[in-house]
N, C-alpha and C positions, 0 to 999 in steps of 0.2 A: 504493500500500500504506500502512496505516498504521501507527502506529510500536508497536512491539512493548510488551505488558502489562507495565507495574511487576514486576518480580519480589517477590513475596512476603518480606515483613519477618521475620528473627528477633528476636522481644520480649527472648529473655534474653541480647544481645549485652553487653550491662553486668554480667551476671553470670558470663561467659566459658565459656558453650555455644557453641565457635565450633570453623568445620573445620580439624581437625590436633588437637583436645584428645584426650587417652588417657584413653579409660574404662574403668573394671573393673566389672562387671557382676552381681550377682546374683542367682540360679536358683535355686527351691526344687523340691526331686523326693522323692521316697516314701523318702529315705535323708536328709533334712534339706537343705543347700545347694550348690549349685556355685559355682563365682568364675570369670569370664571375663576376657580383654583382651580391649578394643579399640580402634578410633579413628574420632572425627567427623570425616564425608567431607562433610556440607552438613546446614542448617537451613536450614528455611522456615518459614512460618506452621501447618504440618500437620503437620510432621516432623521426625525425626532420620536421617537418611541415615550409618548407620556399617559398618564392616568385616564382615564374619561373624566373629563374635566368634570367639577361640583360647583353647585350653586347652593348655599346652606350643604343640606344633609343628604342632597339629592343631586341621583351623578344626571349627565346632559350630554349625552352623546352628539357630535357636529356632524353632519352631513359632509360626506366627499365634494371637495372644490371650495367648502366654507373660508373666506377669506379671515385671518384671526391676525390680531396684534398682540406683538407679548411681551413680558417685561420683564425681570428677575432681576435681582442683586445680587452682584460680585464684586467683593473688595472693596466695600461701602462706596459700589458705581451702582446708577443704575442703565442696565443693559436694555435695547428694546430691538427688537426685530418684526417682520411682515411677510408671513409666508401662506401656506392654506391648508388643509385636513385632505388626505391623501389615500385614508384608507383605515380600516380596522381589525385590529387580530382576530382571527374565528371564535373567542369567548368570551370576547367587546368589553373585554376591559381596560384593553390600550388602543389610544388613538395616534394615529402614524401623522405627522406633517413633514411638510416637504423639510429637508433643509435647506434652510436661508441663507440667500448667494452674499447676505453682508449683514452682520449686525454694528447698530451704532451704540456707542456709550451717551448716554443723555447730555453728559455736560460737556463734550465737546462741538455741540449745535443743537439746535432745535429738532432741524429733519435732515436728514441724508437727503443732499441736491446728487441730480445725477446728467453727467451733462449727456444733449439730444439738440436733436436739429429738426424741428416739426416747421413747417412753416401752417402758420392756423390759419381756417379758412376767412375770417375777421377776425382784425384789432379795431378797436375805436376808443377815442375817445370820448369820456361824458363828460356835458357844458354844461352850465343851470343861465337860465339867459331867459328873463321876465317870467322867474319862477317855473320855468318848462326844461326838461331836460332835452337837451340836443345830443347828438352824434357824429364823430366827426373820423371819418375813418383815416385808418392810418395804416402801417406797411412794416412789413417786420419777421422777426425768423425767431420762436422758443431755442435757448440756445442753455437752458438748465430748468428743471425740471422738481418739485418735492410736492408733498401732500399741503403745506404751508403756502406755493410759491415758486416763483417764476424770472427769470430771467429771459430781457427780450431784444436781442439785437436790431438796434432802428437808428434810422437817418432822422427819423422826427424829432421836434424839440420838445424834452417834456421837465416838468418841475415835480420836483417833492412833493406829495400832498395829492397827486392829480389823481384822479378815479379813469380807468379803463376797464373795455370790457374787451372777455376773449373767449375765442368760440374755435375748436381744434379738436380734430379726429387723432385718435391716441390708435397707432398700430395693431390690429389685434383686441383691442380694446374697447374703443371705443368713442361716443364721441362728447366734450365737454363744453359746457355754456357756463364762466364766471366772470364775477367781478376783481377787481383786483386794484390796491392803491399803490402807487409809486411812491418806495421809499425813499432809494435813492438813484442820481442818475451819473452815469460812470462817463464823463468827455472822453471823445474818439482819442486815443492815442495817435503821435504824430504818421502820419504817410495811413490812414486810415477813415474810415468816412461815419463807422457807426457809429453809435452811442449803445449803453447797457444800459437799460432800464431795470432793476432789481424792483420785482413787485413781490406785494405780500395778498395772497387770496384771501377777499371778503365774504362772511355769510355763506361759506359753502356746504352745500349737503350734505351729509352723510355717504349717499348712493355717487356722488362726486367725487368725494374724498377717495371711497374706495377703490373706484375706476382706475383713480390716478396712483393709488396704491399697488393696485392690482400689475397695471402698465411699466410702473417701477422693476414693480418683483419679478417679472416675467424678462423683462429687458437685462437685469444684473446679472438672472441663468445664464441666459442667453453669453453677456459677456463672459461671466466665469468658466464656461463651455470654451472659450474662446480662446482662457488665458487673458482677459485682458482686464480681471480682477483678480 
């Protein structure tokens, strides 16, 4: 006989995805959010091997493809990642999620930007002009990407403070209608013509958020497949 296969590495063992960590869980449903326990029983190169997640006293098993956010504490960090439920052992006590092509530590930013090159099908600007809101289109290329927010390379001139709205087919995914305020705005570097517009998304859905979540998650595999995370 020969001798039995490597077992399969987990990569985020230095970022403390490891079994026995407690995770809390995040579910979006047609009423906004749920919040789960639960706990890592094994990692591998494919997966997340954890508990049927609990709500009180009561386990809540997820649906295969359920989009979940999740968090856990490591080294008094807190850890969060974005992946989905992938499948469950045949005595449905463990629930399998995908492994996640990147987990972020909370304090070093808000949301993991990922940079992309979408050009959306409208930009515009919103004017308030004798109490009525105008529109004023504009021209531009999504050039980063987060569940928060946006980066938008344009010729146009825009100010701190400005409200735009944006409207863009996500790969795969699907398609987004938000608002969004400019926080700040980045002058073209010399021998160059754009400008960065760094927006923060306003008021956005739920079913939004996760789109762009989703769009994220899906894109990181993709690179990590690639080698190019």
């Amino acid at each position: 006989m020969g001798a039995p296969a490597p077992r399969p590495e987990n990569p985020f063992m230095a970022q403390g995805l490891l079994p026995g960590t407690a995770l809390r869980i995040e579910v979006s449903n047609h009423e906004g959010s749920e919040s789960y326990a639960t706990r890592i029983e094994d990692v591998d190169a494919e997966k997340v091997a954890v508990l049927v997640p609990m709500r009180g006293l009561n386990p809540r098993p997820l649906p295969s493809g359920t989009l979940v956010r999740s968090v856990y504490i490591y080294r008094q960090k807190r850890w969060r990642f974005v992946t989905e439920v992938i499948g469950h052992s045949p005595d449905g006590t463990i629930e399998y999620l995908r492994l996640p092509p990147f987990i972020d530590c909370h304090e070093r930013r808000r949301n993991y930007r990922l940079q992309v090159a979408i050009k959306p099908d409208r930009i515009y600007r919103l004017l308030v002009q004798d109490g009525e809101t105008a529109e004023q289109e504009l021209d531009g290329t999504i050039v980063d990407l987060s569940e928060s927010g946006c980066c938008i390379a344009s010729k146009a001139f825009a100010l701190a403070g400005e409200r735009i709205g944006l409207e863009a087919t996500l790969p795969e995914a699907g398609p987004i209608a938000v608002r969004a305020r400019v926080i700040t705005v980045r002058e073209p570097e010399p021998g160059y013509r754009m400008r960065r517009l760094h927006c923060e998304f306003l008021e956005m859905s739920r079913a939004q958020r996760d789109l762009i979540a989703r769009y994220l998650m899906r894109r990181q595999l993709e690179m990590r497949r690639r080698g190019q995370l």
